[in-house]
C-alpha positions in Angstrom: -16.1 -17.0 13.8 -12.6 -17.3 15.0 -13.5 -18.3 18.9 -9.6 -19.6 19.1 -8.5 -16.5 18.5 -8.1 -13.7 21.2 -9.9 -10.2 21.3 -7.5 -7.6 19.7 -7.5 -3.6 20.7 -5.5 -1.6 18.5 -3.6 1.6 19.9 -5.9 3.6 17.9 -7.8 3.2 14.2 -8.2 5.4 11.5 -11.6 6.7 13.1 -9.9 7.5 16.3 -7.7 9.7 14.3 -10.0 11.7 12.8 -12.0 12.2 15.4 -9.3 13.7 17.5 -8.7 15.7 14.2 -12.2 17.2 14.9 -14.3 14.9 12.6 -17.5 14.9 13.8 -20.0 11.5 13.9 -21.9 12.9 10.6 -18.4 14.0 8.9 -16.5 10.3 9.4 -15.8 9.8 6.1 -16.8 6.1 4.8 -13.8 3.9 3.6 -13.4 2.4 0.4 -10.6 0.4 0.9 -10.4 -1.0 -2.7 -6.9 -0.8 -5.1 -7.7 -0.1 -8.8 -6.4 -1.6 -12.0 -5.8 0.3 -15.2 -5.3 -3.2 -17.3 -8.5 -5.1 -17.3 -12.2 -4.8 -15.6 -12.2 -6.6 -12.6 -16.4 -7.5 -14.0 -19.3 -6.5 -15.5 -20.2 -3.1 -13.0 -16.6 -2.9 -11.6 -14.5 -1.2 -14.5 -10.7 -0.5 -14.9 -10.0 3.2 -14.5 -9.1 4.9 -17.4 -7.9 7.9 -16.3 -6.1 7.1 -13.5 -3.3 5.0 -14.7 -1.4 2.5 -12.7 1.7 0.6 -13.3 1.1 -1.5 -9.6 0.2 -5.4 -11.2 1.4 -7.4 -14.2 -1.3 -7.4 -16.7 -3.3 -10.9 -16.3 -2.9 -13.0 -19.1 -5.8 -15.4 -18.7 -9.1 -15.6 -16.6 -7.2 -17.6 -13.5 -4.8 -14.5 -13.5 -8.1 -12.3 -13.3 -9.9 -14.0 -10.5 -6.4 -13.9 -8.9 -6.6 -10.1 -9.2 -9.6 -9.6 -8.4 -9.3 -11.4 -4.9 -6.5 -9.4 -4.2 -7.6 -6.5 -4.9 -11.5 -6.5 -3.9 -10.8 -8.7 -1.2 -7.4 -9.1 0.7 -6.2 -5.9 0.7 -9.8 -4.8 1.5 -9.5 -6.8 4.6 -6.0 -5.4 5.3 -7.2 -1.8 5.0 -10.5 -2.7 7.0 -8.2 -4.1 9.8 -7.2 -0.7 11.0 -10.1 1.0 9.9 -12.2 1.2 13.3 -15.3 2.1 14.1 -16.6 3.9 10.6 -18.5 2.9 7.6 -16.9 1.3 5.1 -18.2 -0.3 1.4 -16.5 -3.3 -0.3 -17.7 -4.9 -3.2 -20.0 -7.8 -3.6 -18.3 -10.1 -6.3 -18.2 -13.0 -5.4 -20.9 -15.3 -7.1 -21.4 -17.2 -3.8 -21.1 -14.4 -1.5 -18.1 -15.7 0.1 -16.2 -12.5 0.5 -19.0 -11.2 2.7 -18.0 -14.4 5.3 -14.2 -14.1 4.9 -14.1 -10.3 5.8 -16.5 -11.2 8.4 -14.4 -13.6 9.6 -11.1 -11.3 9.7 -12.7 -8.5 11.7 -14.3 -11.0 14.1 -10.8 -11.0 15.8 -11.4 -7.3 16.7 -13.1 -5.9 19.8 -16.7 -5.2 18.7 -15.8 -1.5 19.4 -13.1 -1.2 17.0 -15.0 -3.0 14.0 -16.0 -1.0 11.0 -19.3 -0.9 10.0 -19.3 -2.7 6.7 -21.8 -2.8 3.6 -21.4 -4.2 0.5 -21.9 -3.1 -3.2 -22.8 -5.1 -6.3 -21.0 -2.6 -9.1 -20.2 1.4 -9.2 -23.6 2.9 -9.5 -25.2 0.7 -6.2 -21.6 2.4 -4.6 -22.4 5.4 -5.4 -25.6 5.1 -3.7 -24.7 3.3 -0.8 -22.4 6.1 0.2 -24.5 8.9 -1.3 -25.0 10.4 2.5 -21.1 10.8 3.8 -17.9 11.5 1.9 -16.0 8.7 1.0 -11.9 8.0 1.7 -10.7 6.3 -0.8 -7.1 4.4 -1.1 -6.8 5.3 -4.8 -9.0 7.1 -6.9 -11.3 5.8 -9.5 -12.7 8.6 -12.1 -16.5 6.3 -11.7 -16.6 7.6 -8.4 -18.3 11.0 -8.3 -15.8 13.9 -7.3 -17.6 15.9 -4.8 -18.0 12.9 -2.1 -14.5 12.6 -2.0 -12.3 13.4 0.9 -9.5 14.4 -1.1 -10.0 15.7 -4.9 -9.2 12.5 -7.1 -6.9 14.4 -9.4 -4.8 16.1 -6.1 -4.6 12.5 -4.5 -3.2 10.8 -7.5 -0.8 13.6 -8.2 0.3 13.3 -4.8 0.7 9.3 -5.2 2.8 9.6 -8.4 6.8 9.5 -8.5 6.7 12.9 -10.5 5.6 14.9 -7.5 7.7 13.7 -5.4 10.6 14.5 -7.1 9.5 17.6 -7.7 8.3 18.6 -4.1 11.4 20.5 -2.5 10.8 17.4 0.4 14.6 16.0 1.5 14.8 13.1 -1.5 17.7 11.9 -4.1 18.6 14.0 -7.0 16.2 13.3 -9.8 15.5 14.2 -13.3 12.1 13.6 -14.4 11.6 13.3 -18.7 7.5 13.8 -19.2 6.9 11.7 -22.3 2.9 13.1 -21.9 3.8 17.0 -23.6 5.9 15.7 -26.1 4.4 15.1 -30.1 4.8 11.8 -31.5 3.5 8.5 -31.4 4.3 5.6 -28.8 7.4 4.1 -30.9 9.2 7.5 -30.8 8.4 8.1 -27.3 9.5 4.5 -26.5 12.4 5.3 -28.2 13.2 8.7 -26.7 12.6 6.8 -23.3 15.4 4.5 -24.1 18.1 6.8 -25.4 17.3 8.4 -22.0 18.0 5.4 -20.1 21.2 5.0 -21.9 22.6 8.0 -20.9 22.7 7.5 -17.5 25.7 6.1 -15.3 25.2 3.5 -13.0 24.3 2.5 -10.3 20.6 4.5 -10.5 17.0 4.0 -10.1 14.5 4.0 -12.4 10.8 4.9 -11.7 7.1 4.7 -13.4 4.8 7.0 -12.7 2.2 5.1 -10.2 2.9 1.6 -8.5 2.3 -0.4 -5.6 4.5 -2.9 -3.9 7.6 -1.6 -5.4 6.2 -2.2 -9.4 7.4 0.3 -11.4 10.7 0.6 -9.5 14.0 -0.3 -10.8 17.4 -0.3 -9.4 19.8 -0.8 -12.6 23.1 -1.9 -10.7 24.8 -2.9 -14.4 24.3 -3.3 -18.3 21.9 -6.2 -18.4 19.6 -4.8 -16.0 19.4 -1.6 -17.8 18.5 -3.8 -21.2 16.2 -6.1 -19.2 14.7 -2.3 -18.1 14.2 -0.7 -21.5 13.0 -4.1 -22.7 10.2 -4.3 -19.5 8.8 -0.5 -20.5 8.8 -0.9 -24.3 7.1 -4.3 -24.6 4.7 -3.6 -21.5 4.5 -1.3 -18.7 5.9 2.6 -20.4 3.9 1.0 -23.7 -0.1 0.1 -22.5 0.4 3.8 -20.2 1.5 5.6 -23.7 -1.7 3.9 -25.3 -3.7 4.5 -22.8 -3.5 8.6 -22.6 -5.8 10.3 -23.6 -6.9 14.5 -23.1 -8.9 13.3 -20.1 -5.9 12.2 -18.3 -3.0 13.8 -20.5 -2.7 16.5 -17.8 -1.8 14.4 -14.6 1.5 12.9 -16.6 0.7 9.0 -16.5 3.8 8.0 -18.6 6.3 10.2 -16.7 9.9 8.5 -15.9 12.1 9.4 -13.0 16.0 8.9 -12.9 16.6 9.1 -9.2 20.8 8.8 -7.9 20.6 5.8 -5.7 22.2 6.1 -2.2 25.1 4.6 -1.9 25.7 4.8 1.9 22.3 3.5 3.0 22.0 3.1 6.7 18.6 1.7 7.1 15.5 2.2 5.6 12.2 2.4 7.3 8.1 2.6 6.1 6.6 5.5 8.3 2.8 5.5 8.5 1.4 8.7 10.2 -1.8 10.7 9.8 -1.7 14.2 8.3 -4.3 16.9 10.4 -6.4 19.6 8.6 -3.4 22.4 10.2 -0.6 20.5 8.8 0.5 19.0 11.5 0.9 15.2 12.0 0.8 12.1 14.3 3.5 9.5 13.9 1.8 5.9 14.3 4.8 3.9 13.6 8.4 3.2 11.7 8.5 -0.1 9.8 11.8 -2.4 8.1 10.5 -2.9 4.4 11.2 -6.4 3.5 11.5 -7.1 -0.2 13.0 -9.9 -2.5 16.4 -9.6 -4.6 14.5 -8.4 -7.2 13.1 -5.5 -5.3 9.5 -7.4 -5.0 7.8 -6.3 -1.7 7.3 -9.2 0.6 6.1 -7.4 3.6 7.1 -5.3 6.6 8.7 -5.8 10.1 8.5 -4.0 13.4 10.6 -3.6 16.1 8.5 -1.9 19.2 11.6 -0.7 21.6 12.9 1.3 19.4 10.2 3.3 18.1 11.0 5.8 20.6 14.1 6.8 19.3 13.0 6.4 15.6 10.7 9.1 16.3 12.7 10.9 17.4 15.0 11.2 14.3 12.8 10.6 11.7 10.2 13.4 13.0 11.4 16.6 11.0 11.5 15.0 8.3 8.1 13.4 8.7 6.4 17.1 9.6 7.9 18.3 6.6 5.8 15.9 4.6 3.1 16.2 6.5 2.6 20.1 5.7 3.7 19.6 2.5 0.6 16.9 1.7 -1.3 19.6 3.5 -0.2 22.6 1.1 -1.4 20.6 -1.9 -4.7 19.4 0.0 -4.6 16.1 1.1 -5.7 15.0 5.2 -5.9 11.3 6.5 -3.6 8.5 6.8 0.1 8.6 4.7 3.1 6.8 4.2 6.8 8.0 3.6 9.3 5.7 2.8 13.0 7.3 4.3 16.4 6.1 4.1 18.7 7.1 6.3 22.1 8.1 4.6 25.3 8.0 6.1 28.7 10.1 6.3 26.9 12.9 4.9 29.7 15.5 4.5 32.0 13.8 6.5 30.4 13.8 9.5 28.9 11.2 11.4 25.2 12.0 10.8 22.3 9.7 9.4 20.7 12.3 6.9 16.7 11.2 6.1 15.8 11.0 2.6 12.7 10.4 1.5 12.6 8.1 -1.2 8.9 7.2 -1.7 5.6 8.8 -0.6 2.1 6.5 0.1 -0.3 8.9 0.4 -3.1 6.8 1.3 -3.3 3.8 4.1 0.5 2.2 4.2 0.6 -1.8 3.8 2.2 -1.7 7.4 0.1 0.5 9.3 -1.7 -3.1 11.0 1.8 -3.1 12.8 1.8 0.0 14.3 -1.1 -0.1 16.0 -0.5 -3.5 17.9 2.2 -2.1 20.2 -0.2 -3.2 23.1 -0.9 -6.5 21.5 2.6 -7.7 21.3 4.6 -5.7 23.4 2.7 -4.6 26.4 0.8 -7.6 26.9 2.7 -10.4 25.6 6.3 -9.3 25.6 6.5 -9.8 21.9 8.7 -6.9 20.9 9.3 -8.1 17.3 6.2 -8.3 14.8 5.8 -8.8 10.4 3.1 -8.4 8.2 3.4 -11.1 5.1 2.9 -10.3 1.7 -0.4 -12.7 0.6 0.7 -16.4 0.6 -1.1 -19.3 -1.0 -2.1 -22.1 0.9 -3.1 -25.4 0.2 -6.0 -25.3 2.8 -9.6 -23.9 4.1 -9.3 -21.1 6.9 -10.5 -23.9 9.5 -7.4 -26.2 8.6 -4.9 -23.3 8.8 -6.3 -22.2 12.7 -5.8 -26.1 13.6 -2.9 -26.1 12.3 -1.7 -23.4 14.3 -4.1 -23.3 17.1 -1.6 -22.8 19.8 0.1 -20.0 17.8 -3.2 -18.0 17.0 -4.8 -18.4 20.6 -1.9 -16.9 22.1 -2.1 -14.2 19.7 1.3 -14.8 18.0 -0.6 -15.7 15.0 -3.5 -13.1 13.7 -5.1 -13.7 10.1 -5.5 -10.3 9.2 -6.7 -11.2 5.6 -8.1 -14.3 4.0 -10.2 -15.6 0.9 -10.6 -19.1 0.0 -11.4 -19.7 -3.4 -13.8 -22.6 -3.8 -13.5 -22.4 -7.8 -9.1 -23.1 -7.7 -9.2 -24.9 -4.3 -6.6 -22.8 -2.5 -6.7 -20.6 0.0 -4.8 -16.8 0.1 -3.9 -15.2 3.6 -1.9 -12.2 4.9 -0.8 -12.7 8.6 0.8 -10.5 11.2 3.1 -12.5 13.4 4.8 -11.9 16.7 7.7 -12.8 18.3 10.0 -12.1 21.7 13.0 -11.2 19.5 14.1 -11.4 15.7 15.1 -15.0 15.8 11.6 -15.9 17.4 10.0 -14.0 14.7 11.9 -15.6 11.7 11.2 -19.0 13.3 7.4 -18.4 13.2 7.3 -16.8 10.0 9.2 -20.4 8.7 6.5 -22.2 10.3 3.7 -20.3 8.8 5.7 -20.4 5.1 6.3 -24.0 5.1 2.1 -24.7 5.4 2.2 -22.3 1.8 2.3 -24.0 -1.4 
């Protein structure tokens, strides 16, 4: 286990929070922390959905692209979930020919104070899932139509309505004018809806957004700036993404609008724009665990997140109404547990000197940043590291073992925590997600170098 590394104590955990919501012991749900795929079968037992449809990955084109999918998705963002998790059940999925994802999430929550460590088990397909969780409800991060509907927290259809770009631009909530063009009622076959799609684009002006119906990590979302990038954007839906979705509806799934677009006005005088994770109570009402700085790529990719613990004071402060009127809004529709709300604040509204929140994505589920917000006493309190990032998975060159000597002095002061990791014995690389800390910014970009250059 990772004996160099020190004993973490989050703020609070996911059980925590329901507990004080008035979960009892034999009501904690169990977590399955797993992201879907609507493109391929992960393996023989583990299927694609095909009713819940998802634009979040590029479809692999070969069986290294697969086992690359599969690690992320069954394994790394398992861990990253797990990580926040606490002290509740929680089923993963035993792929892994060798069973080295059981030592590599092992390994992960090691760093965690033994109180704050979920209890983990592991499933070899759907069916030994199903039974392994046959006693409790389960909280899922996004539905799978194998899993059966009564043991879920939330009713699969409600959460992935709630997940899609459809209902939020529909929901009343503070967001940018947007016109939504359901592809899913209309007659016709997919050439003459890829085609309607594209006059649609067309008659837009720009600058504007463009958005599928269900993606992760910013897939699916477009900002067309000029010309080129709207070609390059009607070209991306009708050769791939709007095209499989079209093919792939069916009257099992026809109803929940999978091949939806959304034309959203971008916001031109953009102040800032921050990730909120918070957790939605049973009455509506909400606790605020933390506002995040989304850090993504020129091309919109999403490389990770960023904290900065002295000011979440104030940024609770002004991003709270806004925040409660998502919460009770998720609670109308009949969702409870952990969230997300992307929010830009927009300035000069009306003249005035006011930063007006808009929210311009919803995560209804367990945010990629939420890790962050629940180390406040990790790096701040204790080690007067006020500045902290979660990376986006890098690949490295090198075993779990040669990465902790690497930076041994960095992870034993606990500047450094591996929060994910899965060494693939087959390619001979290593994938890892970190959280770093740092006194200020600068510190923090200097660590994050250090940590990048060791990447291949």
């Amino acid at each position: 286990m990772s004996s160099i590394a020190p004993s973490i104590a989050l703020d609070t955990t996911l059980a925590d929070l329901y507990r004080a919501d008035g979960v009892s012991e034999i009501e904690m749900p169990t977590l399955l922390p797993c992201y879907w795929c609507s493109d391929v079968d992960y393996q023989e037992g583990i299927p694609k959905t095909s009713k819940y449809l998802y634009q979040g990955t590029p479809v692999p084109q070969n069986t290294d692209e697969v086992r690359a999918l599969v690690i992320q998705c069954l394994s790394l963002e398992c861990q990253r979930f797990l990580f926040a998790a606490g002290d509740m059940k929680a089923v993963l999925f035993d792929w892994s020919e060798d069973r080295n994802n059981r030592l590599e999430v092992a390994e992960s929550l090691s760093v965690l104070c033994e109180t704050q460590q979920p209890k983990t088990c592991f499933a070899s397909d759907i069916e030994d899932l199903e039974n392994k969780t046959s006693s409790s409800k389960v909280a899922v991060v996004v539905p799978h139509e194998g899993l059966f509907v009564g043991q879920q927290v939330v009713h699969p259809d409600v959460l992935y309505t709630l997940l899609s770009k459809r209902c939020l631009a529909l929901s009343g909530l503070p967001t940018p004018r947007s016109i939504v063009l359901d592809l899913d009622d209309l007659d016709g076959s997919v050439d003459q809806k890829l085609a309607l799609a594209s006059s649609w684009i067309r008659c837009f002006m720009l600058p504007r957004v463009f958005k599928t119906q269900q993606g992760m990590s910013s897939v699916g979302t477009f900002i067309v700036r000029n010309e080129q990038e709207r070609s390059d954007l009607i070209e991306c839906l009708s050769s791939s993404i709007l095209r499989r979705t079209l093919a792939s509806v069916t009257p099992a799934n026809k109803y929940l609008y999978p091949s939806t677009l959304v034309s959203q006005e971008m916001i031109s005088q953009a102040e800032d724009c921050f990730a909120v994770s918070f957790f939605v109570k049973r009455n509506g009402e909400c606790v605020f665990l933390g506002a995040c700085r989304q850090d993504m790529s020129e091309s919109n990719d999403w490389l990770g997140a960023s904290i900065n613990y002295l000011k979440q004071k104030r940024l609770r402060r002004n991003l709270w109404g806004t925040i409660a009127k998502v919460s009770r809004f998720l609670t109308s529709k009949g969702y409870y547990g952990p969230a997300g709300a992307d929010i830009i604040l927009e300035g000069g509204v009306s003249g005035r000197n006011i930063l007006q929140p808009s929210v311009v994505d919803l995560n209804v589920r367990m945010t990629g940043s939420i890790n962050l917000c629940l180390l406040k006493g990790h790096f701040s309190r204790q080690r007067s590291l006020h500045e902290a990032c979660i990376t986006q998975r890098l690949k490295f060159p090198l075993r779990r073992d040669q990465f902790q000597n690497l930076l041994s002095k960095e992870i034993s002061s606990g500047k450094v925590i591996i929060v994910a990791w899965y060494y693939d014995r087959q390619m001979q690389h290593s994938w890892g997600t970190m959280i770093l800390g740092g006194a200020d910014a600068d510190c923090l970009t200097n660590l994050y170098n250090q940590v990048k250059a060791l990447s291949s």
